[in-house]
C-alpha positions in Angstrom: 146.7 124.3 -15.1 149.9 122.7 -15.9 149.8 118.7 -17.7 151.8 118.0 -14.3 148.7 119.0 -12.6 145.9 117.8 -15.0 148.3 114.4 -15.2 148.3 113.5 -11.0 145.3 111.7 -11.0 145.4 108.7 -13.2 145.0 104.4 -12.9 147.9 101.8 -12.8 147.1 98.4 -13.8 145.3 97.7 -10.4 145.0 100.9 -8.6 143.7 104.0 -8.5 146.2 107.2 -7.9 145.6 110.4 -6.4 146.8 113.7 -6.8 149.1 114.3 -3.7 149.7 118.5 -2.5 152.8 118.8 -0.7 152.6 121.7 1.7 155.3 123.4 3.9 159.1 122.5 3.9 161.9 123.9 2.4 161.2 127.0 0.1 163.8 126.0 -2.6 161.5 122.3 -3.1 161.1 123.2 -6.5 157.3 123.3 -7.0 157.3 120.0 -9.7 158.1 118.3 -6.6 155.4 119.3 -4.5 152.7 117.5 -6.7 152.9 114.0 -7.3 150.3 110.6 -7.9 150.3 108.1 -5.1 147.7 105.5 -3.9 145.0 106.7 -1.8 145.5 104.5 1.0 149.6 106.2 1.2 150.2 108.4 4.9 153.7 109.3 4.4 156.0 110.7 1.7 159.5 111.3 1.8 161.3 113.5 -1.4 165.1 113.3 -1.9 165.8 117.0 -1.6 169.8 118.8 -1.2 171.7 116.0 -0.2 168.6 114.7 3.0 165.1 113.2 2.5 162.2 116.1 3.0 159.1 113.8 4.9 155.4 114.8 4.6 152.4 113.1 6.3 149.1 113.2 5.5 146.9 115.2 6.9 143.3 116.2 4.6 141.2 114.3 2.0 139.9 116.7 -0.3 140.8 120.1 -1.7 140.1 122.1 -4.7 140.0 119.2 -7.1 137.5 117.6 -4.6 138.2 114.2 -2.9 140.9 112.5 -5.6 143.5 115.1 -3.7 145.7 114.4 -0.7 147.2 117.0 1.1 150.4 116.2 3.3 151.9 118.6 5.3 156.3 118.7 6.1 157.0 117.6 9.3 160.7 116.9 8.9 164.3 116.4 7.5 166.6 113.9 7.8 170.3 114.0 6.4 171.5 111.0 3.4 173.4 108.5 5.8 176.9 108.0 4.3 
């Protein structure tokens, strides 16, 4: 397991993060993307990705490293406005 990985659940001054799982999207998000620590209350991410914004929802609580991971699937892209 990677220190990325191990690393994605950890505490901020007041808060609690979780690990989030980014699943679907573009094949060349580089996997250090795809794992990242947000706040467990968080629906929606959105990851600057080739020149557009990649956006994943939430969707499960829960996954192999038990409830402290999010899973949030793509749904879509949207361009940089100029």
């Amino acid at each position: 397991m990677s220190d990325t990985v191990k690393d994605a659940t950890k505490q901020t001054a007041n808060e609690t993060l979780v690990r989030a799982i980014l699943v679907g999207g573009p094949s060349s998000l580089p996997e250090m993307h795809r794992i990242q620590s947000v706040s467990p209350l968080k629906d929606k991410i959105k990851v600057v990705h080739q020149g557009g914004y990649e956006h994943f929802e939430r969707r499960s609580c829960g996954g192999d490293h038990g409830p402290e991971e999010i899973h949030f699937h793509w749904t879509m892209r949207t361009k940089v406005a100029e």
